[in-house]
C-alpha positions in Angstrom: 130.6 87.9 118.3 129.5 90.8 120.3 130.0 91.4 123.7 127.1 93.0 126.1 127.7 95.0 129.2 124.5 94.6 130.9 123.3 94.1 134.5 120.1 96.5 134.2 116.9 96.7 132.4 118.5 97.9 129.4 120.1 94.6 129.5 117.5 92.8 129.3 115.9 94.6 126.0 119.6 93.9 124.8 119.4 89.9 125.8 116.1 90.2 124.5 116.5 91.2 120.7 119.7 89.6 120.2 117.9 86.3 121.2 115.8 86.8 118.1 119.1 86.5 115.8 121.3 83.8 114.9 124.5 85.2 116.1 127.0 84.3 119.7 127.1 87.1 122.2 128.6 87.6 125.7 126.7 89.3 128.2 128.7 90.8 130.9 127.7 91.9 134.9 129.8 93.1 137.6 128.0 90.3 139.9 125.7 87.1 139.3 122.6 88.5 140.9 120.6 89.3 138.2 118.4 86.6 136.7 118.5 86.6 133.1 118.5 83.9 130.4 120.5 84.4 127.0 118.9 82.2 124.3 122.4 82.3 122.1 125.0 84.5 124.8 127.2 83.4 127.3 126.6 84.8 130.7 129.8 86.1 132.3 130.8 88.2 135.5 133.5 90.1 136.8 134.5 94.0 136.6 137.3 94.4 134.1 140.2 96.3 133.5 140.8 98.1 130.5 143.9 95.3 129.8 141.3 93.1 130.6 138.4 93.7 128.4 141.5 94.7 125.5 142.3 90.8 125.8 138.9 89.4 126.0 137.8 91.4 123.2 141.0 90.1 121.1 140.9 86.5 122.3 136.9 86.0 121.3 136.9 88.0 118.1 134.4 90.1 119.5 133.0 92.7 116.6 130.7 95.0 118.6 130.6 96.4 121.8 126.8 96.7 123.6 126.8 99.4 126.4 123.5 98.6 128.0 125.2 99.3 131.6 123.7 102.1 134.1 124.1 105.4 133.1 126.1 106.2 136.4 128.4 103.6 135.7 131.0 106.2 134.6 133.9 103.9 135.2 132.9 101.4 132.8 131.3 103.5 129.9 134.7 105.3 130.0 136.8 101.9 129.9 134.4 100.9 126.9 135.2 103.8 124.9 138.6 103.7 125.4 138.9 100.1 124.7 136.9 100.1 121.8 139.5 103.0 120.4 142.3 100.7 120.7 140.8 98.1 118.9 138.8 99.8 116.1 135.1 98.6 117.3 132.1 99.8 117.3 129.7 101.0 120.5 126.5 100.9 120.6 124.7 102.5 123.6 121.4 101.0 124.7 120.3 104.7 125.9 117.6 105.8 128.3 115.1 108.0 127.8 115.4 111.0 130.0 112.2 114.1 129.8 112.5 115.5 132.9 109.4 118.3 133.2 110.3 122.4 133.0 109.3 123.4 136.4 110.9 126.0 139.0 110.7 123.0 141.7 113.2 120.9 139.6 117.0 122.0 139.9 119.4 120.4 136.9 123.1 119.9 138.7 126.0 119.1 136.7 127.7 116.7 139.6 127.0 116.1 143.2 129.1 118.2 144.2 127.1 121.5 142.0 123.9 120.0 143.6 125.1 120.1 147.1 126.1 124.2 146.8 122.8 124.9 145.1 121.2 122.8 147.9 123.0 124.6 150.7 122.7 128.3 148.5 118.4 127.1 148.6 118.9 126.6 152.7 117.7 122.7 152.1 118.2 121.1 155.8 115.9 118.3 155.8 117.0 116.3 152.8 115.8 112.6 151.0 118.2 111.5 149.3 116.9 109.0 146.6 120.1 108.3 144.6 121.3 104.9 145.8 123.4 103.3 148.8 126.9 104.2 146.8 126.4 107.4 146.9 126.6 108.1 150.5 130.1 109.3 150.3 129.3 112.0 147.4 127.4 112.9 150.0 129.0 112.8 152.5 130.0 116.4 153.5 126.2 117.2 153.0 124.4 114.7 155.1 127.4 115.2 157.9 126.1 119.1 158.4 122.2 118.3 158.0 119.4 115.8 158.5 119.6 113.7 155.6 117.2 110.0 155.2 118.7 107.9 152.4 117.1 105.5 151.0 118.2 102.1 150.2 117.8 98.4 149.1 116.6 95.9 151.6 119.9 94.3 151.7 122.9 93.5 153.8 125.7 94.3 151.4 123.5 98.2 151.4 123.8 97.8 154.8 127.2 97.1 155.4 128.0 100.3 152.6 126.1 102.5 155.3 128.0 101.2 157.9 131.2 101.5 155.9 130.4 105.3 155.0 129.7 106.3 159.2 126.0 107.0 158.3 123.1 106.9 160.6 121.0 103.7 160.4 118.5 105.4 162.0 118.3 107.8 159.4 118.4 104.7 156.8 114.6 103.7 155.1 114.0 100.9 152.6 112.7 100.6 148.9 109.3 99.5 148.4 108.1 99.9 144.9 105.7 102.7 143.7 106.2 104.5 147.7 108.2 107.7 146.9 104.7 109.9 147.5 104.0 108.1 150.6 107.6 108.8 152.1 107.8 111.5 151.2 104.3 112.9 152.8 105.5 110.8 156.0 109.6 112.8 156.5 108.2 116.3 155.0 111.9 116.8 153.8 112.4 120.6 152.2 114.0 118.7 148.8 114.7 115.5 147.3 118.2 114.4 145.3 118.2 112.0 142.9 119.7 111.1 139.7 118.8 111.4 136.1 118.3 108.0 135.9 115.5 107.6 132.9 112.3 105.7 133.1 113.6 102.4 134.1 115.2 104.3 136.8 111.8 105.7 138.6 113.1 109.1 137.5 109.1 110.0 136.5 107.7 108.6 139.5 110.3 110.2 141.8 109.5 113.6 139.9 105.9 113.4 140.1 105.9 112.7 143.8 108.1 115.7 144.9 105.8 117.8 142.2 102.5 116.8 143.8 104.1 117.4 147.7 105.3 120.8 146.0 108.9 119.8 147.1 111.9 120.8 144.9 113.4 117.9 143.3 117.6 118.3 143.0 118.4 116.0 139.8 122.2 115.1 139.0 122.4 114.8 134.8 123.7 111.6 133.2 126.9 111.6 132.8 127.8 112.6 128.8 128.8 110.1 127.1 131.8 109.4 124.5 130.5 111.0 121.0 131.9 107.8 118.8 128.9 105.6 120.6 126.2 105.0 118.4 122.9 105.9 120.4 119.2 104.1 120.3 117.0 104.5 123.1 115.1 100.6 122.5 114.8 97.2 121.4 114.0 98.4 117.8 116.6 100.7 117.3 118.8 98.4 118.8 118.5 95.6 116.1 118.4 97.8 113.5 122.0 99.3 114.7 123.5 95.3 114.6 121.4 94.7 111.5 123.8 97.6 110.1 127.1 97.0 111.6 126.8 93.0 111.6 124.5 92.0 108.2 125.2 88.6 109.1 124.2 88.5 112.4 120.1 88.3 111.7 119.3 86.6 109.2 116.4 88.8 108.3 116.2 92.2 108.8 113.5 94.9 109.9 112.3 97.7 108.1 110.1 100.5 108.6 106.2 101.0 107.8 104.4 103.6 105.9 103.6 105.1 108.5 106.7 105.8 109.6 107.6 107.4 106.4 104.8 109.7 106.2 105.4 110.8 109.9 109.2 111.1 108.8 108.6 113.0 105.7 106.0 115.2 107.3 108.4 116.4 109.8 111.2 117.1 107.9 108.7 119.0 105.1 107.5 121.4 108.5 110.8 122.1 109.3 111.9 123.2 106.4 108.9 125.0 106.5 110.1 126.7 109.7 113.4 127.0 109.3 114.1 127.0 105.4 116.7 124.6 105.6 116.9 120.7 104.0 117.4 118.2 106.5 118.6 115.2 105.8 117.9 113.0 108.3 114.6 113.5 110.9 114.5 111.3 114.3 110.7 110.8 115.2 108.8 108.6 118.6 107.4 105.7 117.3 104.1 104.5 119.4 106.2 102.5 121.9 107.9 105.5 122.6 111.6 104.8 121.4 113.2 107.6 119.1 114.1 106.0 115.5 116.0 108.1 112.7 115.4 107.9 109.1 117.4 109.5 105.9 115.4 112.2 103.9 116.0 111.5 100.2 114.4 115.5 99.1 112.5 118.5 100.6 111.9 121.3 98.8 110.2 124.8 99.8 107.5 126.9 98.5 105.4 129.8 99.7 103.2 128.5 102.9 104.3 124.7 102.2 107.4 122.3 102.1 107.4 118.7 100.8 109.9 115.8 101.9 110.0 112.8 100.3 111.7 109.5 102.1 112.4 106.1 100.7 110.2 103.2 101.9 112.9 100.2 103.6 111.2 97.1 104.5 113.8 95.1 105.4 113.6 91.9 104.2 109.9 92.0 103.9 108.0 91.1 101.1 106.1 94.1 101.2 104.8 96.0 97.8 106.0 98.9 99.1 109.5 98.4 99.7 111.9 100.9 98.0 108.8 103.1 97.1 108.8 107.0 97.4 106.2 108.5 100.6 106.0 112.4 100.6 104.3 114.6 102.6 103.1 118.3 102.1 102.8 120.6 104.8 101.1 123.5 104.6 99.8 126.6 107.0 96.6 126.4 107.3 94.3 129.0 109.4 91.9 126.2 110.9 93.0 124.7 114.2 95.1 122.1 115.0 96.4 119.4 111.8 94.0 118.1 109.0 95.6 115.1 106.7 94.7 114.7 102.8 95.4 112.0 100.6 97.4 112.8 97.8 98.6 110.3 94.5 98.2 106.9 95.5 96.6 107.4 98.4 93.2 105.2 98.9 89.8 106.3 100.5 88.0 104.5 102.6 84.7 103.5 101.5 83.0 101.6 104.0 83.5 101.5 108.0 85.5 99.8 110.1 88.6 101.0 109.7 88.6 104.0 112.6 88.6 106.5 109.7 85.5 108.1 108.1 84.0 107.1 105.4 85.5 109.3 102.3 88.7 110.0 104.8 92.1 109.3 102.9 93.1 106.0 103.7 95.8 107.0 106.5 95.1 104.7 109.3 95.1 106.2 113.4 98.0 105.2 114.6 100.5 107.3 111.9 98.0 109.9 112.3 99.1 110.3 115.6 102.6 109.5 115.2 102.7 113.0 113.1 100.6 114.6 115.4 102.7 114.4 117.7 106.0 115.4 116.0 104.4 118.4 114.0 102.6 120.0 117.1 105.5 119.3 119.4 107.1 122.2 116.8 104.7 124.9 115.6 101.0 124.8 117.0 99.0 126.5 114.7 97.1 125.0 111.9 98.6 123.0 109.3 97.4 120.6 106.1 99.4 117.5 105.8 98.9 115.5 102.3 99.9 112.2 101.7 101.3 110.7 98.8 102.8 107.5 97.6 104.1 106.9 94.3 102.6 104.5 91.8 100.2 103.3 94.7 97.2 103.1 92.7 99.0 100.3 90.6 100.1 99.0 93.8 97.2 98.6 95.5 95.6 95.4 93.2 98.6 93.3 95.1 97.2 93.5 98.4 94.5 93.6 100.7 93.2 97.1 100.6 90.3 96.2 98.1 89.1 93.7 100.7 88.2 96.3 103.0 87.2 98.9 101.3 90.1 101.2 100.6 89.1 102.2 96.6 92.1 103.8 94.8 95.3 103.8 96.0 97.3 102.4 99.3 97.1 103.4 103.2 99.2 104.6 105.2 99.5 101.9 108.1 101.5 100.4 110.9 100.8 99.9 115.0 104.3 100.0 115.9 106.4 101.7 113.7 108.6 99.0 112.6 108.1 96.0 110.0 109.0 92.8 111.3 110.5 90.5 108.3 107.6 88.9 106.8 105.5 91.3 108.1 103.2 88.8 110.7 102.5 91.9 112.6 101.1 93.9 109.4 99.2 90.4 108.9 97.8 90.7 112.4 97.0 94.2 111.7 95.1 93.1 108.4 93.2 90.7 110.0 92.4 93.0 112.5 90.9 95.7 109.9 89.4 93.1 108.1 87.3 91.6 111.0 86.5 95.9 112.3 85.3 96.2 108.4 82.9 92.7 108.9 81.7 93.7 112.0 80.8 97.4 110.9 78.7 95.9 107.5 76.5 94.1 109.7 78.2 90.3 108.9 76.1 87.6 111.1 78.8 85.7 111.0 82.4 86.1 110.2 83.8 82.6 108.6 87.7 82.3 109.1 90.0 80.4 106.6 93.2 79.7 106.2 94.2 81.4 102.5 92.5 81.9 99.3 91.5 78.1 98.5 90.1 77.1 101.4 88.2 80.5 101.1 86.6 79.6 97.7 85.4 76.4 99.4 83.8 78.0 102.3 82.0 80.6 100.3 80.2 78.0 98.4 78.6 76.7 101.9 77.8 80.2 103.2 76.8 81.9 99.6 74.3 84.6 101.3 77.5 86.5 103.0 79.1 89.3 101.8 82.6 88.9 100.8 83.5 91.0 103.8 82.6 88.5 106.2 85.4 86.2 104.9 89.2 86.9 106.8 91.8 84.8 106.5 94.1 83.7 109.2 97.4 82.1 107.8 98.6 80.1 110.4 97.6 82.9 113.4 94.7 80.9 114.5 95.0 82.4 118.1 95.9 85.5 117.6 92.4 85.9 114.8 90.6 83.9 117.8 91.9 86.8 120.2 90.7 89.8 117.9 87.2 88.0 117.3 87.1 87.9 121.3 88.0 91.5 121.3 85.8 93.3 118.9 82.8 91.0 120.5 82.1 88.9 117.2 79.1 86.8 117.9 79.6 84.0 115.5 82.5 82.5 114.0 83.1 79.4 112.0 86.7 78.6 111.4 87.5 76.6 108.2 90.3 74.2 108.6 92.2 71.8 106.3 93.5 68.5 107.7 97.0 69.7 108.2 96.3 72.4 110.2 93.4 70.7 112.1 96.1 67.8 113.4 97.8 71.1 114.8 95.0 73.1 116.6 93.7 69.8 117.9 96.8 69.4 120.1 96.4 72.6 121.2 98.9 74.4 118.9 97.5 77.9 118.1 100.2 79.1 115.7 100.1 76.2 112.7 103.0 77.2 111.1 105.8 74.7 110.1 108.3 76.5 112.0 106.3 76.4 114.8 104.9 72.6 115.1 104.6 69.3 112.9 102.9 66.4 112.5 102.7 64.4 116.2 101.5 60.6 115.3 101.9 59.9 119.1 98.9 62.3 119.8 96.5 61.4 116.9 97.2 58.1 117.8 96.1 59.0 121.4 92.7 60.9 120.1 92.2 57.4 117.3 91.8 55.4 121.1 90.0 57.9 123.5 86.9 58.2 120.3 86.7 54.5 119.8 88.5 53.2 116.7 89.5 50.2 116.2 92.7 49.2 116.5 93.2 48.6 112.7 92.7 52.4 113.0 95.3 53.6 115.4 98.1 51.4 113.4 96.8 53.2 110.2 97.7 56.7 111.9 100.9 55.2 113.2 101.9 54.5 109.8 100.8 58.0 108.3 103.9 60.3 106.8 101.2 63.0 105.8 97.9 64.7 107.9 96.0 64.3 104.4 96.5 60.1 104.4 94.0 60.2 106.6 91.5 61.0 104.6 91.8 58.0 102.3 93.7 55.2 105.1 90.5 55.2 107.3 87.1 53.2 106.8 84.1 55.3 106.8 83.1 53.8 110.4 86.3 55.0 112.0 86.7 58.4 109.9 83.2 58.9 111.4 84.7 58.8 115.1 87.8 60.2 114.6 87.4 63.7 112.3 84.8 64.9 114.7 86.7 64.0 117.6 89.6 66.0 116.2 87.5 68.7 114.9 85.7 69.1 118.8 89.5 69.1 119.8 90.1 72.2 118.0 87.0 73.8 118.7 87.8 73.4 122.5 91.0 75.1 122.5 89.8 77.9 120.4 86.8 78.4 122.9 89.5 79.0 125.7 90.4 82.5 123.6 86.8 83.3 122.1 83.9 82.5 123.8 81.4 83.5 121.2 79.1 80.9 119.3 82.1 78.8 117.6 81.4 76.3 114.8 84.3 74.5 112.5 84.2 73.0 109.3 86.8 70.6 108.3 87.6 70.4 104.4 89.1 67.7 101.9 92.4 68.5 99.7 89.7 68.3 96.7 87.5 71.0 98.7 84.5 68.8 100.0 83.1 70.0 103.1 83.3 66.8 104.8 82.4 67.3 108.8 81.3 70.3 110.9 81.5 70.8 114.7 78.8 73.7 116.3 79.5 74.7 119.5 77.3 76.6 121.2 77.2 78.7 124.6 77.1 75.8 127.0 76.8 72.6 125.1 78.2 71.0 121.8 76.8 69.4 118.6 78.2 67.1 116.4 76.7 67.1 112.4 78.2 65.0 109.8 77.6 67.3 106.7 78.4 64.5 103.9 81.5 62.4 103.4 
């Protein structure tokens, strides 16, 4: 059980990846006024003492301690620590990220009461304050002795704290969202305070504003926080802490991609390279933004270069790559800016598609950028960066790589950063690259399937493609429908067995088992609306599997009903794509027994053979 101190939009990111485990939790607000659903949590309110929380804690077993609470809520994250030293659990702190720009218009202040001397030492008379309705009394001997507009939430309980503290309501202006520019061009104060309240704060926005009105910008720090909390700064980071301190809680558990390795290993190769010392463990942004950490298993240090090498977690993916070694070489180079090599077991690219050159070592945009962004954010001269993965050569025969035309080795991939057990995001990604690689060779149509067998079928019907124009979609029949929509395919067949088709026809756009199952209720529906007899709709009622179908029905009513279901499909896959769309449904024995073309503005029906 783990309890969550919520409440804020941290809160919410917590709610939100502990809703994809299988454990309890309790999420815990001061008040009742945020709106939130907890999938597998209890929702709970109240401010508690430290007594308090020491006996819920006890009573309900809890096992791990959330902090997901405002920064500024000083109170709290100081009764969590000292609770959670009494007990012997765990914190975790759901952190903000906090990059407040180097500028002489921005003025750090340790407390409100630093900011108001250095305020008063600047001659600041005409004030905004931006740093919330309970802070009017921090304030207090500040705003008494100058004119000072704070501004607060359109609400009576804000009110009544203005009328509590003695301040002006004339001096009082309301939150509208994305306004701080505009109010501030409209009061022409000589500063603004607010707090270092991260990006879910407004802290950019606020920034920005005073910046552009060249206005100095008085920012109180966060408050520092007990060193026993374990930090992450996002969703990710977050799971992968519980994944750590309760196994049991997920039942599978994330990983990292390659391309989070090399971008790892690169960085802890350059600074060794800067600073001749062997780190041990690098943090690094993945593309979402959130800082990650992962252990360094070796660097070692030459002349001009370093190498790191990390070992490849997957979680409980089935990926090829899981335990492997990824090691990066960094060297000085004297061109500008970074240049990235393959080295063993690294693929090429052979034909295009992909976003990388053809001849370029297979190490896709995304982790390209990922290190470019950690190496130049430390030295910006030139460097060479080279890639390597051990035994990837071997690896590469077990997946997809040959498919799209990386020759020799693996590449270096991943969009996010972070491998989601059973990888459906790498999947995504695949088809993604496979369908880019299809449309660069010139395919005049790209013919979707299922998996391998259906695939054999389908190339027998369209014999004069190349094999790159076949991709295969799993069960992600929307998400493939939304990449051929985005990369402006202009023909698509989909291939579909019967148990999948049964699916798509009732609008179900992920097929998997998990997901949906057979509904005799709704093929019984489409049996009536296309004309069968009635003999028909009782043989569908009485169906335990989609492929009885194919032998239960007479040829008259199979003739009705398969195209009906097959223009079923077709019509919810035309509300994603809206290229020319054609389907072919297949028998268990591989006979390619109907097809549906649909057109730009009207249908056809052909009944290929049965």
């Amino acid at each position: 059980m783990i309890l969550v101190f919520g409440g804020t939009t941290e809160g919410r990111i917590a709610v939100s990846a502990l809703d994809e485990g299988d454990g309890k939790y309790f999420y815990s607000t001061v008040g009742e006024k945020q709106d939130i659903e907890c999938g597998h949590g209890s929702r709970i309110s109240g401010a508690m003492t430290p007594d308090a929380m020491y006996e819920f804690c006890k009573s309900n077993g809890i096992r791990l301690i959330i902090d997901a609470a405002h920064p500024f809520a000083v109170g709290l994250h100081h009764t969590v620590g000292e609770v959670a030293s009494r007990i012997g659990l765990p914190v975790v702190r759901l952190e903000r990220n906090y990059e407040c720009p180097e500028s002489e218009y921005v003025v750090m202040c340790d407390d409100y009461a630093d900011a108001m001397v250095k305020m008063k030492d600047d001659g600041v008379s005409r004030l905004l304050a931006l740093t919330g309705v309970n802070t009017l009394p921090k304030l207090a001997a500040f705003w008494k002795e100058t004119e000072t507009f704070f501004r607060i939430l359109d609400r009576e309980e804000s009110r009544e704290k203005v009328r509590e503290a003695g301040f002006p309501m004339s001096k009082v202006v309301y939150y509208v969202p994305d306004s701080t520019y505009d109010l501030i061009g409209e009061l022409h104060p000589d500063a603004i305070i607010t707090k270092e309240s991260g990006n879910s704060g407004g802290f950019e926005e606020k920034i920005s504003a005073a910046l552009r009105h060249g206005v100095k910008t008085y920012v109180v720090r966060h408050p520092v926080l007990s060193p026993s909390f374990i930090t992450v700064t996002g969703r990710h980071g977050l799971r992968r802490a519980v994944e750590k301190i309760l196994p049991e809680f997920y039942s599978l558990h994330t990983g990292f991609t390659t391309g989070s390795c090399a971008t790892a290993a690169a960085k802890a190769a350059l600074l060794g390279l800067l600073t001749g010392e062997k780190v041990s463990c690098v943090d690094f942004r993945i593309p979402e933004g959130e800082i990650m950490e992962m252990s360094v298993a070796d660097v070692a240090i030459m002349s001009g270069s370093a190498c790191a090498t990390v070992i490849k977690d997957a979680g409980d993916d089935p990926d090829v790559t899981d335990k492997c070694e990824i090691s990066a070489k960094v060297s000085y180079a004297s061109h500008d800016g970074i240049r990235f090599f393959g080295g063993e077991g690294i693929g090429t690219v052979t034909l295009p598609g992909l976003g990388i050159n053809v001849g370029e070592p297979a190490i896709n945009p995304v982790p390209r950028r990922m290190m470019e962004t950690e190496l130049s954010a430390l030295y910006q001269g030139g460097l060479d960066v080279t890639i390597s993965l051990k035994d990837g050569m071997e690896l590469a025969d077990k997946t997809f790589n040959p498919r799209v035309g990386v020759k020799g080795g693996m590449s270096i991939i991943g969009t996010t950063g972070i491998v989601h057990p059973f990888s459906h995001e790498a999947f995504i990604e695949t088809i993604r690259r496979e369908m880019d690689v299809a449309k660069a060779f010139g395919c005049s149509r790209v013919v979707i399937n299922s998996g391998g067998r259906s695939e054999r079928f389908l190339k027998s019907l369209y014999d004069t493609l190349p094999p790159q124009a076949f991709v295969q979609y799993g069960n992600a029949i929307g998400e493939t429908m939304e990449i051929a929509e985005d990369l402006n395919i202009e023909n698509i067949t989909i291939g579909l067995m019967i148990g999948k088709a049964v699916k798509l026809a009732e609008g179900n756009m992920d097929t998997h088992s998990h997901k949906t199952a057979l509904n005799k209720s709704f093929l019984m529906y489409v049996a009536e609306e296309c004309g069968c007899s009635q003999d028909a709709v009782k043989t569908v009622a009485g169906i335990n599997l989609a492929r009885d179908l194919w032998n239960k029905l007479s040829i008259a009513d199979a003739d009705k009903f398969f195209p009906a279901l097959l223009s079923l499909c077709l019509r919810h896959c035309s509300k994603i794509y809206h290229g020319c769309l054609e389907g072919v449904l297949i028998s268990d024995d591989g006979e390619i027994r109907y097809c549906h073309k649909q057109e730009r503005g009207h249908t056809a029906y052909e009944n290929m053979k049965r």
